[in-house]
N, C-alpha and C positions, 0 to 999 in steps of 0.2 A: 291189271294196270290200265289207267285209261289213257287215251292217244287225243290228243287234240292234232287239227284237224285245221291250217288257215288256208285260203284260195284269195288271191287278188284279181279281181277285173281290171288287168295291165289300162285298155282303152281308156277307162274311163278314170285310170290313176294318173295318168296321162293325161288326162281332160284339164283335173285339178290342178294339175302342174304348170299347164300352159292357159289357165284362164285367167285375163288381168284382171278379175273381181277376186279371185282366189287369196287363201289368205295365204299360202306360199308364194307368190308374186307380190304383193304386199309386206310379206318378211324380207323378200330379196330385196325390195326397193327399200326397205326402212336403214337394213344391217348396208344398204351400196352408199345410204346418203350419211350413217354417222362412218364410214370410213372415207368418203369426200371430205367431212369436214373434220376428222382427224389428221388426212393430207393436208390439206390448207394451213391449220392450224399449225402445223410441223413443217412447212417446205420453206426452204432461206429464200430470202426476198430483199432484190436489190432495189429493181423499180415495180414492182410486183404483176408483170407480165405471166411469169409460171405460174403464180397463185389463180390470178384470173384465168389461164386457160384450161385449170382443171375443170373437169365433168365425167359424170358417166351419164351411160346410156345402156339401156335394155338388150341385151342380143343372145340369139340363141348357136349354144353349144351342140353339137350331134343330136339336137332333137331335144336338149332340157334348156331351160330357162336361167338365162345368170344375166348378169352386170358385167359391162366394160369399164372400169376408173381411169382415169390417166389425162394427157395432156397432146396434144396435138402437135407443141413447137416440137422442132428440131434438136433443141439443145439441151430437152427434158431428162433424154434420157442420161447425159454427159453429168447432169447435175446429180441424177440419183445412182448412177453407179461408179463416178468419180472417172478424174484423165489421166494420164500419165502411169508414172509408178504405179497409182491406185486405182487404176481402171485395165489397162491394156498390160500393163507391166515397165514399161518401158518413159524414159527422160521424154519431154517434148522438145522436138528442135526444128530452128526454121528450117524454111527451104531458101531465104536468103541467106545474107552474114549476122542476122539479128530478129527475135521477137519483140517488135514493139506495140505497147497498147500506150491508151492514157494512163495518167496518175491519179489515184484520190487518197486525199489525203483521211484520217480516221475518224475526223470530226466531221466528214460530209462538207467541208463548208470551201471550198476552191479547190485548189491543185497543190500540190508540193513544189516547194520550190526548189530546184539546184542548180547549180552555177550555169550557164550555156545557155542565152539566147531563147531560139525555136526549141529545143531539147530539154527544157527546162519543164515540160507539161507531161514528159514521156517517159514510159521506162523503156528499157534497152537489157535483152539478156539474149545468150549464147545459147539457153537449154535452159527448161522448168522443169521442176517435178510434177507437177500437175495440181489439182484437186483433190480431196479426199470425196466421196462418194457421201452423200446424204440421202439415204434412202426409204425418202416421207412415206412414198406409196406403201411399202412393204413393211413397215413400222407403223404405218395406219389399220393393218389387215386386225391386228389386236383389238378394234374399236368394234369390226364388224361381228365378233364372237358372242 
């Protein structure tokens, strides 16, 4: 029976790995920028702040070579793993006697109107359930396969 017989030069498999001419660095960057724009293309967009601040960037893992994707604000991550009920578990409640934001109405086009004055632009609630979780990054990972 015959035996084969493989041996790898780790160093120099290594080499290949972390060389940016390399076509494994060039795969990493191809599969990082169609799951960027598989994010992009999937992430909800009010004034489209989250869309613009997606990017990635090159960074090394223990010694191998990957992509970072993602987004820098603050509130990225609330949006892709959802608030309340659907994030943490739990009802949102002030820390006053009330949460209030603005109102928009469905057509984008002013405010809602209700009877009252100053009050009239606002909503006013005791406790929210929250958000559901939108999660572009991690539904984008399919793009990079």
């Amino acid at each position: 029976m015959a035996e084969v017989v493989l041996s790898f030069n780790g160093a120099e498999l290594m080499s290949l790995l972390r060389s940016p001419s390399g076509g494994v660095m060039i795969d990493l960057q191809r599969r990082a920028n169609r799951i960027l724009n598989a994010a992009r293309s999937t992430v909800p967009v009010d004034q489209g702040h989250l869309r613009a601040s997606l990017h990635s960037e090159p960074i090394t893992i223990d010694g191998n070579p990957g992509y970072r994707i993602g987004s820098p604000l603050e509130y990225a991550i609330y949006v892709h793993e959802g608030t309340g009920i659907y994030g943490k578990g739990a009802p949102i409640k002030p820390r006053g006697r009330y949460l209030v934001w603005p109102a928009k109405n469905n057509s984008g086009q002013g405010n809602r109107r209700y009877s009252g004055g100053k009050t009239s632009k606002f909503i006013f609630a005791k406790e929210v359930r929250g958000s559901p979780g939108r999660p572009f990054l991690k539904d984008a990972l399919q793009a990079g396969a």
